[in-house]
Each structure stands twice: as structure tokens, then as C-alpha cells.
N, C-alpha and C positions, 0 to 999 in steps of 0.2 A: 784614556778615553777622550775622542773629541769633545770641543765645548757642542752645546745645542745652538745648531744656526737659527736666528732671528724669524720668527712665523711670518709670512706673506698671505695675507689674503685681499685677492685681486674683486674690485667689484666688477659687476658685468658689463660697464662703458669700459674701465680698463683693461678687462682682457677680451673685449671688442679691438679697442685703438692697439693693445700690443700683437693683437695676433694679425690686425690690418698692417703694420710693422715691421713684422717678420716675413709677412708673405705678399709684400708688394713690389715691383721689378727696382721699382725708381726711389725705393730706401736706400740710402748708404747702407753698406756692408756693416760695417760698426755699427751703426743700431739697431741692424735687422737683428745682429750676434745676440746686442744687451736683451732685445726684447724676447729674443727665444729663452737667454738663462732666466730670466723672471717669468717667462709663461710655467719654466721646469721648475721655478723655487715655489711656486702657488700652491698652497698645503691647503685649500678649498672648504670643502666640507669632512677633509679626511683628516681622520684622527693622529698622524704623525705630521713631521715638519721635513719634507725633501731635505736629505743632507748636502752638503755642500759637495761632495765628491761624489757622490751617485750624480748628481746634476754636470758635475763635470763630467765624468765619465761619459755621459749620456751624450753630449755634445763635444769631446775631445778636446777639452781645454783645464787649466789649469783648476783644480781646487780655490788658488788664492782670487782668481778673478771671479769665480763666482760668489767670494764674500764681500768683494770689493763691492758688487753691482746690486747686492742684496743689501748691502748697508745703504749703500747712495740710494736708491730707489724706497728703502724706509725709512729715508730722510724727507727725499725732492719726491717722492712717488715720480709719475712719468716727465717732470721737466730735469731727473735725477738723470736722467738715462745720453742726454745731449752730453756733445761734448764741451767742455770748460775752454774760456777763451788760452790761446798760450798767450806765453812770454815770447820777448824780443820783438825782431821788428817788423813792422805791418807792412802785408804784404804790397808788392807794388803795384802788382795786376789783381783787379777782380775777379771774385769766381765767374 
């Protein structure tokens, strides 16, 4: 039996700003993705806890990433969601 994924309950500026997010033209693709798995992991006012593979499924990606973004997001909540600076070397051109 899977473990129980992590409860998400989103207040209503947060799933204002993630659903602004997801459905705005001029998001990166990448975060428009993360904010949709978090709108789909929001266990609300309903009595169960979205599994992590229903939510995949729903969205056609992996299981593991929607644990990855449910954990960082009930770490950082929505500064979880940005991408981490990398490694090596800085670029030479600006964005």
C-alpha cells in the first residue's frame, strides 16, 4: 500500500496567485506545470488527500514529480515552486 501523500491546503490568495500561474500566457512553462500539480494536490475542504498518482495521471507526468513539488511547496509554499539557482558557470549573456 502507498505511503499517505503530505495534506495541501491552499489559502485563497494562494490558489488565486497559482491559478494566475498556470493560466497566464507570459509564465514559463515550468511553473505554469508546478502550479497546476499543486492546484491538483489541494485536499481543500474535502475529506481525503489527492494521491500522488491520481494527480499524476491527471496531468500525464510522473508519480515521483508530483511528490517532489508537494514536498517543496510544504516546505517554501509558493517561493517552493521557482526554480533553484544551478551549478557551473554564469552565464555570459543576459536573459
Amino acid at each position: 500500500m502507498a505511503r499517505q501523500a503530505p495534506r495541501i491546503v491552499l489559502s485563497p490568495y494562494e490558489t488565486f496567485d497559482l491559478r494566475r500561474l498556470a493560466n497566464a500566457p507570459s509564465t514559463p512553462q515550468g511553473l505554469a506545470f508546478r502550479a497546476r500539480i499543486i492546484l491538483g494536490c489541494d485536499s481543500g475542504l474535502e475529506p481525503g488527500v489527492p494521491r500522488n498518482d491520481h494527480v499524476a495521471a491527471e496531468l500525464g507526468c510522473d508519480p515521483d514529480t508530483v511528490a517532489k513539488w508537494r514536498r517543496r511547496f510544504r516546505r517554501h509554499r509558493l517561493e517552493g515552486l521557482s526554480d533553484l539557482p544551478r551549478s557551473g558557470r554564469p552565464a555570459a549573456f543576459s536573459p
